[in-house]
DSSP file (Angstrom, degrees, kcal/mol; ACC not computed):
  #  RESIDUE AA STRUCTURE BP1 BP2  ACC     N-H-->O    O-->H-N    N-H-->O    O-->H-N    TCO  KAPPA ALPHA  PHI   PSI    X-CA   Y-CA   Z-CA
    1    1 A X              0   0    0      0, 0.0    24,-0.2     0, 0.0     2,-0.2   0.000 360.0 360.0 360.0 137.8  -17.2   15.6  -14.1
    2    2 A X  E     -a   25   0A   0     22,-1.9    24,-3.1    25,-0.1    25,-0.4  -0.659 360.0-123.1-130.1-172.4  -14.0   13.5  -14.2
    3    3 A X  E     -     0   0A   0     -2,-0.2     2,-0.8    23,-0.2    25,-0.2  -0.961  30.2-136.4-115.5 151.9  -10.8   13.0  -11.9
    4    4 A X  E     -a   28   0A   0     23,-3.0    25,-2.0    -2,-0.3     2,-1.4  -0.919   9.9-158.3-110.9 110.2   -7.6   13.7  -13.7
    5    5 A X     >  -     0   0    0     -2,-0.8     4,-1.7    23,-0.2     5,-0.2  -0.583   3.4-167.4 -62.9  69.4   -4.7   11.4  -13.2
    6    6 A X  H  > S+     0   0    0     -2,-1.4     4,-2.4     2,-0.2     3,-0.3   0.791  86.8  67.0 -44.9 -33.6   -1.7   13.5  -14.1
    7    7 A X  H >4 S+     0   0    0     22,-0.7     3,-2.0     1,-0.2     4,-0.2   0.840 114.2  32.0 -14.2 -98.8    0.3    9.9  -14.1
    8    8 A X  H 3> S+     0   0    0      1,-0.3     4,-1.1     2,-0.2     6,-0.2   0.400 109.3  57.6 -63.7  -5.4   -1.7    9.2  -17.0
    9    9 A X  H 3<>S+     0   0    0     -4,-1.7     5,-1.8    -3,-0.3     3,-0.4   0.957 115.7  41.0 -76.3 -41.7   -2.4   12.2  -18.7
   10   10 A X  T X<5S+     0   0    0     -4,-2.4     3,-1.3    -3,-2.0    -2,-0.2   0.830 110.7  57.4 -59.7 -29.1    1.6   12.7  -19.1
   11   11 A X  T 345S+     0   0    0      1,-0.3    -1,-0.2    -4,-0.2    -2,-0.2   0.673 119.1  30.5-124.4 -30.7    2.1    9.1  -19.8
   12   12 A X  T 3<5S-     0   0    0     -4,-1.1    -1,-0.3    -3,-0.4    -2,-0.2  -0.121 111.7-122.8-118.2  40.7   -0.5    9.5  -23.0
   13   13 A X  T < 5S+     0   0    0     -3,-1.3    -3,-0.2     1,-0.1     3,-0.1   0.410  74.5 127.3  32.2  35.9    0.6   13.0  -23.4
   14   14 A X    >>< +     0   0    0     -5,-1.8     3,-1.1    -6,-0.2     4,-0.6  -0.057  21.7 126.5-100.5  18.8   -2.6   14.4  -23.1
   15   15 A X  H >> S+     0   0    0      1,-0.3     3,-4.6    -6,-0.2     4,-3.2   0.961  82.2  38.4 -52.5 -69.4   -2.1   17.4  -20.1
   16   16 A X  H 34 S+     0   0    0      1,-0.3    -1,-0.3     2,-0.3    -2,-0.1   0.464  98.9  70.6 -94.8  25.8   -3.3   20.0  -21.7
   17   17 A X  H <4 S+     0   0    0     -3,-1.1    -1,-0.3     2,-0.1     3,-0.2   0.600 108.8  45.6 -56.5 -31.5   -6.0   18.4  -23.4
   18   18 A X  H XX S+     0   0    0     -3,-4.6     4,-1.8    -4,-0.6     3,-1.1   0.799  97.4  62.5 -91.8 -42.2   -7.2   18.3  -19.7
   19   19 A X  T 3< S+     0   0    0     -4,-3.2    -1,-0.2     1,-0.2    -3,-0.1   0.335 105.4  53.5 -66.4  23.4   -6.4   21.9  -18.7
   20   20 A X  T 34 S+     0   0    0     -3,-0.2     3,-0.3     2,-0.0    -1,-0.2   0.263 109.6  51.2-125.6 -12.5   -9.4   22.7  -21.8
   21   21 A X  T X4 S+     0   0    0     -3,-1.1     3,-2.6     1,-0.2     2,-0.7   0.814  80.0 113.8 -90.0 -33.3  -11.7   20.1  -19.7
   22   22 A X  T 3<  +     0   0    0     -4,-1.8    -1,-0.2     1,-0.3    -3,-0.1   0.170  56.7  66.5 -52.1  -5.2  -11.1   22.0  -16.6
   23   23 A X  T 3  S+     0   0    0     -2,-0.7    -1,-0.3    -3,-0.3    -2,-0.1   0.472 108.6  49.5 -40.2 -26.0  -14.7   23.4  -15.9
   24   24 A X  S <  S+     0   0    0     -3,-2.6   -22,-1.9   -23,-0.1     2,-1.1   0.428  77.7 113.4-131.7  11.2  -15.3   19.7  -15.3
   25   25 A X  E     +a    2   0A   0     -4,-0.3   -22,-0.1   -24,-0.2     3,-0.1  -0.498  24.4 165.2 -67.3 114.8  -12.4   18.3  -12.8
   26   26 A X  E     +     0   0A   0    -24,-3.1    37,-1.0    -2,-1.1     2,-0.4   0.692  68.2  20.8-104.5  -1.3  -13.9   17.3   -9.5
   27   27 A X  E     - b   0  63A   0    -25,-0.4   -23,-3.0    35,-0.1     2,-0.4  -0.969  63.5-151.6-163.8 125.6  -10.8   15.3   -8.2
   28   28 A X  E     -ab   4  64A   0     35,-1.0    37,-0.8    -2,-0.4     2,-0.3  -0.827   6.4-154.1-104.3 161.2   -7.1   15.2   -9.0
   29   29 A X  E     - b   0  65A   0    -25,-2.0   -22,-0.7    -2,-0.4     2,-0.2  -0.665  19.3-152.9-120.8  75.2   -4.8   12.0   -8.6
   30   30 A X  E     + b   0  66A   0     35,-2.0    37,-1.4    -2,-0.3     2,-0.3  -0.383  43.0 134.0 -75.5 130.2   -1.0   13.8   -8.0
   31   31 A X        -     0   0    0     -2,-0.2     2,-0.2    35,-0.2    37,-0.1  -0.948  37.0-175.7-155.1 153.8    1.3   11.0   -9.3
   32   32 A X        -     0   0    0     35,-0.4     8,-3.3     8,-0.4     2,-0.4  -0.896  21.2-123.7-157.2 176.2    4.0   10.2  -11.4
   33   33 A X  B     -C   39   0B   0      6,-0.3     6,-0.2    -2,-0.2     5,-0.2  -0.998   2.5-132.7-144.8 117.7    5.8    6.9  -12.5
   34   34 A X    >   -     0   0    0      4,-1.5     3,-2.2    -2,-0.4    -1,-0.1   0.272  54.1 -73.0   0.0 154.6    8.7    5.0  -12.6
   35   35 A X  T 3  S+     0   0    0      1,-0.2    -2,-0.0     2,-0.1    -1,-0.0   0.820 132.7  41.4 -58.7 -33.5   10.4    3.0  -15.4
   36   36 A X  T 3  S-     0   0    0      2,-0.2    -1,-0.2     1,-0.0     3,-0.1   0.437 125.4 -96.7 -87.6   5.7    7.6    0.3  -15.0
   37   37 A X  S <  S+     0   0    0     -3,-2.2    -2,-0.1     1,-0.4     3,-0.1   0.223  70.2 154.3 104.4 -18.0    5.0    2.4  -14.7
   38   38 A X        -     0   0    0     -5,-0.2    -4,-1.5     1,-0.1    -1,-0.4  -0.560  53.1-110.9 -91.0 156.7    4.4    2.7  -10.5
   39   39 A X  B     +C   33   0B   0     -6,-0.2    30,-1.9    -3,-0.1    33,-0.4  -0.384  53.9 162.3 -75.0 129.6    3.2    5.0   -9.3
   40   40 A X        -     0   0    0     -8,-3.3    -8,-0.4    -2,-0.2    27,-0.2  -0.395  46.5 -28.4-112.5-164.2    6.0    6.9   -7.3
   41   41 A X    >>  -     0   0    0     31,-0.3     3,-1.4     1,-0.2     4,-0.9  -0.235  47.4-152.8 -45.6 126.6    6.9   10.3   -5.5
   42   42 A X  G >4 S+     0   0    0      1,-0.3     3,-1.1     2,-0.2     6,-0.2   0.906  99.3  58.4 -71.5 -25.4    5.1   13.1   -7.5
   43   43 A X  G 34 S+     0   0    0      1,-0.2    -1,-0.3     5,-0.1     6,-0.1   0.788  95.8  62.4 -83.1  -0.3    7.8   15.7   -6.5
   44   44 A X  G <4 S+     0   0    0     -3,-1.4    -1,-0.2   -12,-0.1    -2,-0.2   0.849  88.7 101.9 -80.8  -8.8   10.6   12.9   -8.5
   45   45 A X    <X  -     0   0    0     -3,-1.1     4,-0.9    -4,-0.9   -13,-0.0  -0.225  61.8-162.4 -66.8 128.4    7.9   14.1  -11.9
   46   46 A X  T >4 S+     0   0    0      1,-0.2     3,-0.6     2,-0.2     4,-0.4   0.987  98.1  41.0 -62.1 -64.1    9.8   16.8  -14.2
   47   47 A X  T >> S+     0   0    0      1,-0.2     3,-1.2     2,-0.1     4,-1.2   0.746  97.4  83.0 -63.2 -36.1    6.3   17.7  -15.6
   48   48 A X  H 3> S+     0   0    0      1,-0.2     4,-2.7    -6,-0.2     3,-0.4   0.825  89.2  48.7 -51.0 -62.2    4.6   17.4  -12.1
   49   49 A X  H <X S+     0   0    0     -4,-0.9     4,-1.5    -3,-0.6    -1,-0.2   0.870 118.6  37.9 -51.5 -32.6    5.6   21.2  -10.8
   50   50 A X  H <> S+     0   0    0     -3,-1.2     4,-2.4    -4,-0.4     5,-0.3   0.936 111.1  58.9 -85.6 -14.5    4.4   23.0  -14.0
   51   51 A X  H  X S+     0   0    0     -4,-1.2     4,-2.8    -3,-0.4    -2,-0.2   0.971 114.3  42.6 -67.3 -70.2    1.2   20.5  -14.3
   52   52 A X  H  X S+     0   0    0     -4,-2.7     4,-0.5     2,-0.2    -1,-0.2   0.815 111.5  48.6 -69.0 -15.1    0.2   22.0  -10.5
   53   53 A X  H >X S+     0   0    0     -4,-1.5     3,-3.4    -5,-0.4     4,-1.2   0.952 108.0  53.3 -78.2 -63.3    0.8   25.5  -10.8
   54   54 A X  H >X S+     0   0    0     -4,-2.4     4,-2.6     1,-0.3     3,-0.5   0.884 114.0  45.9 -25.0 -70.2   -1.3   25.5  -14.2
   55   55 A X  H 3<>S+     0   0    0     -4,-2.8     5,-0.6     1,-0.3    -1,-0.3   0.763 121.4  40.4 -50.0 -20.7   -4.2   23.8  -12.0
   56   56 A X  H X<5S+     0   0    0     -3,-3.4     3,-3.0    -4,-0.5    -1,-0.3   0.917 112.7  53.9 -90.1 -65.8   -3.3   26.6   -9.2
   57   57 A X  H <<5S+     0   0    0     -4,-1.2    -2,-0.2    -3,-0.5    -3,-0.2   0.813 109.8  43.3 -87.6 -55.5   -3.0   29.0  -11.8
   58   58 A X  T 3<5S-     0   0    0     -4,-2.6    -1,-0.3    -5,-0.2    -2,-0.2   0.324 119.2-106.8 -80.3   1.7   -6.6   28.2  -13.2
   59   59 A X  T < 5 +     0   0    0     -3,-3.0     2,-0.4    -5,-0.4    -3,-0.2   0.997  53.3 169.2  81.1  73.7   -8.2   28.1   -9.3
   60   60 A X      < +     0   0    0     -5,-0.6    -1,-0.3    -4,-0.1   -38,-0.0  -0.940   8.1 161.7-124.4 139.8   -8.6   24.6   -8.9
   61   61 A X        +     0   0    0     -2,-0.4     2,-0.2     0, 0.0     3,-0.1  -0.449  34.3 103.4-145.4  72.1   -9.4   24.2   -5.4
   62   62 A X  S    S-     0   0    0      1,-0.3   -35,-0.1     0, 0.0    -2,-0.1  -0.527  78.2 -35.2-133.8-168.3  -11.1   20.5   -5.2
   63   63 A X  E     -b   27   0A   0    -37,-1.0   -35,-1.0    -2,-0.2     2,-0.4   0.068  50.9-167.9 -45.8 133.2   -9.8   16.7   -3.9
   64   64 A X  E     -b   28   0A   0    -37,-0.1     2,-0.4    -3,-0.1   -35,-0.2  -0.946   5.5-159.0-141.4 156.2   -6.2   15.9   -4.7
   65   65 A X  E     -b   29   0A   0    -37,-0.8   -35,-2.0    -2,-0.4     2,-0.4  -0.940   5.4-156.1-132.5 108.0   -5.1   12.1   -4.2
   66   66 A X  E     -b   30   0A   0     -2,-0.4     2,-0.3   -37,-0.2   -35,-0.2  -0.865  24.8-157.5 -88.8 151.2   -1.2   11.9   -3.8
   67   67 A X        +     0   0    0    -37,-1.4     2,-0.4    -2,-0.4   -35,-0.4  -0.979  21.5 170.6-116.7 113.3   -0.7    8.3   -4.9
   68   68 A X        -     0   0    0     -2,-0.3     2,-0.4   -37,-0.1   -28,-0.2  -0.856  22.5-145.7-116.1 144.5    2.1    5.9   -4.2
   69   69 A X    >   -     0   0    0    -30,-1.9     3,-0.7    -2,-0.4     4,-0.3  -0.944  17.0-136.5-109.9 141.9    2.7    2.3   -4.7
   70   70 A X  G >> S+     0   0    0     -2,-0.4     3,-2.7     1,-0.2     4,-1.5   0.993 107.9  50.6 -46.9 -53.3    4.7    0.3   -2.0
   71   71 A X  G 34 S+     0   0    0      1,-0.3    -1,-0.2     2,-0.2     4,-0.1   0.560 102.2  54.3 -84.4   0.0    6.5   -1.3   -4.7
   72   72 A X  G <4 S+     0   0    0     -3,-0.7   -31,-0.3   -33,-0.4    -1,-0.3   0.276 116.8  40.8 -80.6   6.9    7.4    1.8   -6.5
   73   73 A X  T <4 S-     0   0    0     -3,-2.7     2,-0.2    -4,-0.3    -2,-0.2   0.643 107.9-132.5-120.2 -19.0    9.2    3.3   -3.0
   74   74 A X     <  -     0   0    0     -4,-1.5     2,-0.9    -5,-0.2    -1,-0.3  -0.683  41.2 -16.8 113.7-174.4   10.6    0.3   -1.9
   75   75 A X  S    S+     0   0    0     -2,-0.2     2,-0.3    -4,-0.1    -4,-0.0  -0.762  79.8 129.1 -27.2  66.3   11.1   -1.9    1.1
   76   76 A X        -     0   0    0     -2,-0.9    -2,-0.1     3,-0.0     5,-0.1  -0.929  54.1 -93.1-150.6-179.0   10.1    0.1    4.3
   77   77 A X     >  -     0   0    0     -2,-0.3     4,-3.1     1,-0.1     5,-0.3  -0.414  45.8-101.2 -94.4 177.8    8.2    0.3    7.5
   78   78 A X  H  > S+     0   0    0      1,-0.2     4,-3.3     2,-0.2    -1,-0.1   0.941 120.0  54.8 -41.4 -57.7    4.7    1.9    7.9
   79   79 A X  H >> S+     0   0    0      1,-0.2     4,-2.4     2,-0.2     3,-0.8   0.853 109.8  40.0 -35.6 -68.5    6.8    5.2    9.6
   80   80 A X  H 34 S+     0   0    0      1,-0.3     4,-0.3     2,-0.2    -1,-0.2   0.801 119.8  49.6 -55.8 -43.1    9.1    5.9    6.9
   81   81 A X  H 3X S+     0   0    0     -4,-3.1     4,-0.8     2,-0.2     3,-0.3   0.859 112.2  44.0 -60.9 -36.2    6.2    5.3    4.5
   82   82 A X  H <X S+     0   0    0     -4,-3.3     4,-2.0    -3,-0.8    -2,-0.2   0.870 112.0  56.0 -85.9 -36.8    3.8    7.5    6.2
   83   83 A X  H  < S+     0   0    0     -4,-2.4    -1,-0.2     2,-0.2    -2,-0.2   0.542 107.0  52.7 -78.1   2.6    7.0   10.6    6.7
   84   84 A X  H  > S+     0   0    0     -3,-0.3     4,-0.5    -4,-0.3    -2,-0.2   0.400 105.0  52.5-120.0   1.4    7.4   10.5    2.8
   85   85 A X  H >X S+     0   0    0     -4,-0.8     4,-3.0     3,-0.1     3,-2.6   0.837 113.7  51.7 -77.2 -61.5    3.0   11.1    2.1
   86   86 A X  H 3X S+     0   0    0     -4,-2.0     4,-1.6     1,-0.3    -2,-0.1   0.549 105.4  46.2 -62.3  -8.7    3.8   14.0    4.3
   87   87 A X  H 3> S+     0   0    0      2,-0.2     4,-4.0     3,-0.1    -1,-0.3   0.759 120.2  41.9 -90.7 -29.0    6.5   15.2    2.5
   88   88 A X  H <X S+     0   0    0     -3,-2.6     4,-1.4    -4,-0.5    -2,-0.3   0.727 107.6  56.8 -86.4 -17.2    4.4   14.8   -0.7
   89   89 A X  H >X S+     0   0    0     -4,-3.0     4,-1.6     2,-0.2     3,-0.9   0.977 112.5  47.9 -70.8 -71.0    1.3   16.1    0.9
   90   90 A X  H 3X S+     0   0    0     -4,-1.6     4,-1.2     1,-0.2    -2,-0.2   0.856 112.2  50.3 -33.3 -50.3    3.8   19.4    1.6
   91   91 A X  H 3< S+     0   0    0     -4,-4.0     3,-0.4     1,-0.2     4,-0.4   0.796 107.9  44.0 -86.9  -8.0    4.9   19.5   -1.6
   92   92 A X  H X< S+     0   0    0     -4,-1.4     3,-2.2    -3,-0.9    -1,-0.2   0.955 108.6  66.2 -30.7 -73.1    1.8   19.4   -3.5
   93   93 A X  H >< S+     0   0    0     -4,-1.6     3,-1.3     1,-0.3    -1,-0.2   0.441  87.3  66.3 -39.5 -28.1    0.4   22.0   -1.1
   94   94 A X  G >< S+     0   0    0     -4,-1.2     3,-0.8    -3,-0.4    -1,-0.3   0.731  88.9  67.0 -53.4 -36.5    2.7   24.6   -2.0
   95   95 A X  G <  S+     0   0    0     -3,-2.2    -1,-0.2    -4,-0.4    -2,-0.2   0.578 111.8  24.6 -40.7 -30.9    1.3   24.8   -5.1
   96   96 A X  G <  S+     0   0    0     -3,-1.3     2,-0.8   -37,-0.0    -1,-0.2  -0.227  73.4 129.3-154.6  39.8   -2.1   26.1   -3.8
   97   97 A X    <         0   0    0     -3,-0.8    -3,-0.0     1,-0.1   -41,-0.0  -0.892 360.0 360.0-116.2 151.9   -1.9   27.9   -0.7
   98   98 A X              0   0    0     -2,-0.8    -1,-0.1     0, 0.0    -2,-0.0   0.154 360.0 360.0 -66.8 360.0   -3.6   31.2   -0.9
């Protein structure tokens, strides 16, 4: 059992390397990255929508981890930070409601 970090699987081009492992995901990490590598908004990832439907697509119904870095969103207070998980928690969540 692993987790798969879509950050890093795109980022070492390995995606569907993982969707052939998928009997043995117990936890996704939905992420994507900036020009320096932080971690930022998953919904700004090109690859991010078809990366979660495939996992949708194949019944994956376990952990997801949205991940954000402060310093890949900027400057801002706890609110603003806390309304843009919730925008990424929706949009993840579209992906795999039933």
């Amino acid at each position: 059992m692993f987790t798969f970090d879509i950050k890093h699987a795109i980022l070492n081009g390995g995606v569907e390397e993982f969707f052939e492992l998928f009997s043995r995901i117990c936890n996704v990490h939905v992420s994507y990255y900036d020009e320096k590598g932080r971690h930022v908004q998953p919904s700004k990832g090109k690859e991010i929508e078809g990366v979660l439907k495939e996992l949708s697509e194949l019944g994956y119904n376990g952990p997801l981890t949205v991940e954000l870095d402060d310093l890949g969103i900027g400057n801002m207070d706890f609110a603003r930070k806390v309304e843009i998980l919730r925008r990424e928690g929706r949009f993840v969540e579209k992906f795999f409601k039933r």
